[in-house]
C-alpha positions as CSV (number, residue, x, y, z in Angstrom):
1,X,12.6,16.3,-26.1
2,X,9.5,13.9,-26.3
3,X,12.2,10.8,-26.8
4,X,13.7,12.5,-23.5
5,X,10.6,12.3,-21.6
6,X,9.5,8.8,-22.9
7,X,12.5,8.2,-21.0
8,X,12.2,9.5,-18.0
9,X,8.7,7.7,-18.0
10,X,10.0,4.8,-18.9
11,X,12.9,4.9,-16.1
12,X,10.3,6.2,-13.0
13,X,7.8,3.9,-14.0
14,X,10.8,0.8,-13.6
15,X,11.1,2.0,-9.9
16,X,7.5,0.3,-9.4
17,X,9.4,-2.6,-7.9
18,X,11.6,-1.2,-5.9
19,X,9.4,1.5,-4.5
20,X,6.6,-1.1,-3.6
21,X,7.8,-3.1,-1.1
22,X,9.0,-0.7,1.9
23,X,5.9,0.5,2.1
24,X,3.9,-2.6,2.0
25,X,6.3,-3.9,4.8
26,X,5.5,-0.6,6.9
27,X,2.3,-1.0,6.8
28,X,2.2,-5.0,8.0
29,X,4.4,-3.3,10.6
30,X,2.3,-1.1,11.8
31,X,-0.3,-3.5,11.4
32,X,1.8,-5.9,14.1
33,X,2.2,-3.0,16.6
34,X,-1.6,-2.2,16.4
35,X,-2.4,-6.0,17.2
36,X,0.3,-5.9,20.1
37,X,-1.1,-2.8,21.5
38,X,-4.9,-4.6,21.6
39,X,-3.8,-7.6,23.2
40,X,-1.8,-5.8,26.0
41,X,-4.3,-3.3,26.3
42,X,-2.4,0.2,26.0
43,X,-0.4,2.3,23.4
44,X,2.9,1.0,24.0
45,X,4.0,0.9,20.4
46,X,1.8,4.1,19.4
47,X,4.8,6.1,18.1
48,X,6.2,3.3,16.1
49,X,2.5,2.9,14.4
50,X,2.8,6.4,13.4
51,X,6.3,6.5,12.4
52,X,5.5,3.5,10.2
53,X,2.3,4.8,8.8
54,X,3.9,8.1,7.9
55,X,6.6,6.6,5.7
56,X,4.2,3.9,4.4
57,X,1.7,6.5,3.4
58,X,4.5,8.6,1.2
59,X,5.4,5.5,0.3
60,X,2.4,4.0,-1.4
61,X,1.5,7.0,-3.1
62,X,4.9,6.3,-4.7
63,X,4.4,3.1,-5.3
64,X,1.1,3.7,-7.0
65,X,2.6,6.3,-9.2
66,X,5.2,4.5,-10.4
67,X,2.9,1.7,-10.8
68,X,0.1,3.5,-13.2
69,X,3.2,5.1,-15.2
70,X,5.4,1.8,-15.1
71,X,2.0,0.0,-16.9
72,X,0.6,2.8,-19.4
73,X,2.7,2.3,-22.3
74,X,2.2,-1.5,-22.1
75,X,0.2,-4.1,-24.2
76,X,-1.1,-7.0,-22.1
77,X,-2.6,-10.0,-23.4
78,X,-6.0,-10.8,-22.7
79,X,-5.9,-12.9,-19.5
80,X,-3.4,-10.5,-18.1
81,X,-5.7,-7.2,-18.3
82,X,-7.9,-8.1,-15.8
83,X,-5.4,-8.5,-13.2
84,X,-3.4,-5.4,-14.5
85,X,-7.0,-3.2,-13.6
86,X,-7.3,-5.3,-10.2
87,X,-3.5,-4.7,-9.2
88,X,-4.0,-0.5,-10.0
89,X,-7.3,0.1,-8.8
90,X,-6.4,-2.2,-5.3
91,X,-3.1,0.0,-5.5
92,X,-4.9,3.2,-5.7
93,X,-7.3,2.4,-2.5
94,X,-3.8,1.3,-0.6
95,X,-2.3,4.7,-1.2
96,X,-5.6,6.5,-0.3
97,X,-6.1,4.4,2.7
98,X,-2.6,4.9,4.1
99,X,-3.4,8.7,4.2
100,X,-6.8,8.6,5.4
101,X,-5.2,6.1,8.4
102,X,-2.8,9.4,9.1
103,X,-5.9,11.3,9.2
104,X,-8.0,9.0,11.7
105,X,-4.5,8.3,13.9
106,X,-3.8,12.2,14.0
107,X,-7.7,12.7,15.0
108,X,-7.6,9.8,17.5
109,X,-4.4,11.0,19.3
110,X,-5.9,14.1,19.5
111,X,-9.3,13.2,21.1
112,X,-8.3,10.2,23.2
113,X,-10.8,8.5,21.8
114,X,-11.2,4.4,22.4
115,X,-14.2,4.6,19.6
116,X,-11.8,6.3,17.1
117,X,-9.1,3.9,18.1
118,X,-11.5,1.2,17.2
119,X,-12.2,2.2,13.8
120,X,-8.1,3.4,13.5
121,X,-7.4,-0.2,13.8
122,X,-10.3,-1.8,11.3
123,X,-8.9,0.8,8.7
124,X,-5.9,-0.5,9.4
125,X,-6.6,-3.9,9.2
126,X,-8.5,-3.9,5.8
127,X,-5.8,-1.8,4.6
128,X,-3.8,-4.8,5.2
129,X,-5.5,-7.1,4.0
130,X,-5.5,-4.8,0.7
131,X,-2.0,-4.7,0.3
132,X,-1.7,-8.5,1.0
133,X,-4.6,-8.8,-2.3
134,X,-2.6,-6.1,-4.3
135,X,1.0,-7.5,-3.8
136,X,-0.2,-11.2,-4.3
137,X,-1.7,-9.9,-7.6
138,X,1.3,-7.8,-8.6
139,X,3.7,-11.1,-8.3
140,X,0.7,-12.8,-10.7
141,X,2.0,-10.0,-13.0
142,X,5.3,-11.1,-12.6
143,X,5.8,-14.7,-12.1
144,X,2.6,-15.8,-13.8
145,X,-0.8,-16.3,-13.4
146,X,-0.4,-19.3,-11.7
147,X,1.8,-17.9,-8.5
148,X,0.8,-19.1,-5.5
149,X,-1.8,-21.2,-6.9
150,X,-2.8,-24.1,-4.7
């Protein structure tokens, strides 16, 4: 039975990969209808914000899930650790973002308020930012410490 659930471990936490990247793209997306909506000045893309927020949010928990399980039978060497801790933890703060974003949106829609809205898309734009830091580090994990290096 234990041999079973190393396993199943073992398989969920290989999803990582797979899982991570819809939700990272969901959330750039909805990043890019927030940005269109400021510069024309209204809530033409409102709904697809939402819709991408709610799948993204569902999504990086997912991802940071599979993530924690997919790295905590593993041995890294010592350069690697750091960026291992940086990747999780930036991970973690993602997937608690994305739902606290869901939170502020629902409240702003709610209230009609332009304050709210304000802070809705600062969230949203660190959040970004965050899942920019946290994917560049992840390929680090993968392709070496070096990627992306100028």
């Amino acid at each position: 039975m234990l041999t079973t659930f190393a396993s199943l471990s073992d398989f969920v936490g290989q999803l990582h990969p797979a899982v991570v990247h819809f939700p990272v793209a969901l959330l750039v997306a909805a990043a890019l209808a927030e940005v269109i909506d400021a510069i024309r000045g209204g809530e033409q893309f409102a709904i697809t914000t939402r819709f991408c927020l709610r799948i993204a949010a569902l999504g990086a928990i997912a991802a940071a899930v599979t993530g924690w399980i997919n790295a905590a039978d593993k041995t890294f060497l010592e350069e690697v650790v750091v960026i291992v801790q940086r990747h999780r933890w930036l991970g973690v703060a993602v997937a608690v973002l994305s739902v606290m974003l869901l939170i502020v949106e629902w409240q702003v829609c709610k209230r009609q308020s332009k304050a709210g809205r304000l802070v809705f898309r600062i969230i949203l734009i660190v959040t970004t930012v965050l899942v920019s830091i946290t994917g560049h580090l992840g390929g680090k994990l993968v392709y070496g410490p070096d990627y992306l290096s100028w």
